[in-house]
C-alpha positions in Angstrom: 29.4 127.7 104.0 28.4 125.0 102.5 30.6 122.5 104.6 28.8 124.0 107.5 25.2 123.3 106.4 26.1 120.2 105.3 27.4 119.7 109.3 24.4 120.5 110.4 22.7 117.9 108.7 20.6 120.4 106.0 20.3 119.3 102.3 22.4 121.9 100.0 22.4 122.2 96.5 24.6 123.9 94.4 23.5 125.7 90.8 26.5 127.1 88.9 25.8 130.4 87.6 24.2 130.7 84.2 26.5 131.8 81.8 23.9 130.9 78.5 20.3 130.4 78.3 20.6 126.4 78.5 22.2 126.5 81.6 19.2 129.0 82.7 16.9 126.1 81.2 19.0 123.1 83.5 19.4 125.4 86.8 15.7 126.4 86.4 14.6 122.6 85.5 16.8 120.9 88.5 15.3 123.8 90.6 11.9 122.4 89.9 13.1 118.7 90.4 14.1 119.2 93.9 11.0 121.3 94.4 8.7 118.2 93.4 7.2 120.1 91.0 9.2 118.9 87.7 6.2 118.6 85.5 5.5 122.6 85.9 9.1 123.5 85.3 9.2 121.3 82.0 5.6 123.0 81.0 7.6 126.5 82.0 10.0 125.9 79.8 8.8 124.2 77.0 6.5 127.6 77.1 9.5 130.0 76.7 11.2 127.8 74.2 8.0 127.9 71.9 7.8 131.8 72.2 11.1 132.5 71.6 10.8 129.9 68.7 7.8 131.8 67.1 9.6 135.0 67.3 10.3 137.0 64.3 14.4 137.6 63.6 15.1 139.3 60.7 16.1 142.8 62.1 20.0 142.6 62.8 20.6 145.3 64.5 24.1 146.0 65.8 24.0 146.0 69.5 26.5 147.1 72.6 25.4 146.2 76.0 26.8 148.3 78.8 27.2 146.8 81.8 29.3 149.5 83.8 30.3 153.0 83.1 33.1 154.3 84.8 35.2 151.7 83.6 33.0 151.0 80.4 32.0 147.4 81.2 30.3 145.3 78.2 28.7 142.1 77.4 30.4 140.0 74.9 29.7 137.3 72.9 30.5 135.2 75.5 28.2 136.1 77.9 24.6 135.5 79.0 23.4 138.9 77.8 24.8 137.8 74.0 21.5 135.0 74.0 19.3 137.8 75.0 20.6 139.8 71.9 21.1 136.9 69.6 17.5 135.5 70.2 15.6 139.4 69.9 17.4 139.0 66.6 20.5 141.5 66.9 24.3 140.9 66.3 26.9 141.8 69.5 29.5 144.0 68.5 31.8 143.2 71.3 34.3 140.2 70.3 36.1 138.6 72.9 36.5 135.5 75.2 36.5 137.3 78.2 32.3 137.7 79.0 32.2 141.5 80.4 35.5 143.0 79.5 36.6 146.5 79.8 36.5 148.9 76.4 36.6 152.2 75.5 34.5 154.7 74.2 37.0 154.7 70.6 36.7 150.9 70.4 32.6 151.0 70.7 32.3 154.2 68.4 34.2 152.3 65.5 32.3 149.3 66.4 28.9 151.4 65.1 26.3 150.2 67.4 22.8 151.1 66.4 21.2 150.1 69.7 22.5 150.6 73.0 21.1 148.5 76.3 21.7 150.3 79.0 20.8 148.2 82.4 20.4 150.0 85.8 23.4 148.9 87.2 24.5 151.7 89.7 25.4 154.4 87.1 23.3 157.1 85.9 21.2 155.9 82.6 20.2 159.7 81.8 23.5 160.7 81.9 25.2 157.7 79.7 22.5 158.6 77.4 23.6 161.8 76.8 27.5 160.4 76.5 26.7 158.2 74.0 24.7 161.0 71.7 27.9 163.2 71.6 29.6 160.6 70.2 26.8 159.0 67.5 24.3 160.8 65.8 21.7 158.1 65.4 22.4 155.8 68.4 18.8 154.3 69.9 18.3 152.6 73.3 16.6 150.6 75.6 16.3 150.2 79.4 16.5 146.7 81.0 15.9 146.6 84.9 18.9 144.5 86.4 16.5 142.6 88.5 15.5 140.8 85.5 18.8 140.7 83.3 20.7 140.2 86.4 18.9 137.4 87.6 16.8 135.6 85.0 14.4 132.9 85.0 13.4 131.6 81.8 10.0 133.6 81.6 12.3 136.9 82.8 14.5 135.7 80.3 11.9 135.9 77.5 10.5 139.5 78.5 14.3 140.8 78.4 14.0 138.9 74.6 10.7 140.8 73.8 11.9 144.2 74.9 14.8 144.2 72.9 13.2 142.5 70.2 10.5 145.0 70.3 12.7 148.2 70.5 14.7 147.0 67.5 11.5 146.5 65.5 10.4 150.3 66.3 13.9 151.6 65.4 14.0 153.6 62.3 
């Protein structure tokens, strides 16, 4: 497709999907560049940066981020959704190179996640909910819409950051 633009004489530009929050900062900041509006995107980000800066850390809580259900799909540490977690100040339990493997509920239930994200993704949240009760007694969650985690600028980034930040500070 792009070969084809190109043919027809359009400007294209490429941005590699973000797999870390300073790739989101360089997609976002080229974005702005070719926009003519550079100085806004700089301000933008410099903004974010500051906020997440100021934010308070000390929580650790151990976190699993579901991705899929039916296979269990996860974020690991590898992925884009490990930045949101590490910057609200929690620790991914999920240890692998591959970014969103496969695992099963066994593997996550020894893991001993105490907060659960669960994005609307296509599968049922209530109902994943209720899975992951049977299985841990004290499990806590929070809801991210996929429009936001799914595709993040850096201000969507730092509402995902705040929401998970703020669950973890009102978990017991």
């Amino acid at each position: 497709m792009i070969e084809k633009f190109k043919r027809l004489n359009l400007e294209v530009h490429y941005f590699v999907r973000p797999k870390t929050f300073n790739n989101l900062l360089n997609n976002f900041l080229a974005l702005a560049h070719i926009l003519e509006k550079a100085e806004q995107g700089k301000n933008i980000v410099s903004d974010v940066e500051n906020t997440l800066g100021k934010l308070k850390r000390d929580v650790g809580y151990r976190v699993l981020w579901q991705v899929g259900a039916d296979p269990l799909i996860v974020a690991s540490q590898v992925s884009f959704a490990n930045d949101v977690i590490r910057f609200a100040g929690g620790m991914n339990i999920v240890e692998t190179e591959m970014p969103y493997p496969r695992m099963s509920m066994e593997e996550v239930i020894l893991k001993k996640p105490q907060l659960i994200v669960l994005t609307d993704m296509g599968y049922n949240i209530g109902m994943e909910m209720k899975r992951w009760k049977k299985y841990m007694k004290d499990i806590h969650f929070v809801i991210m819409d996929s429009y936001i985690v799914g595709s993040p600028t850096p201000v969507t980034f730092l509402e995902a950051v705040r929401k998970l930040s703020e669950t973890m500070k009102n978990v017991e």
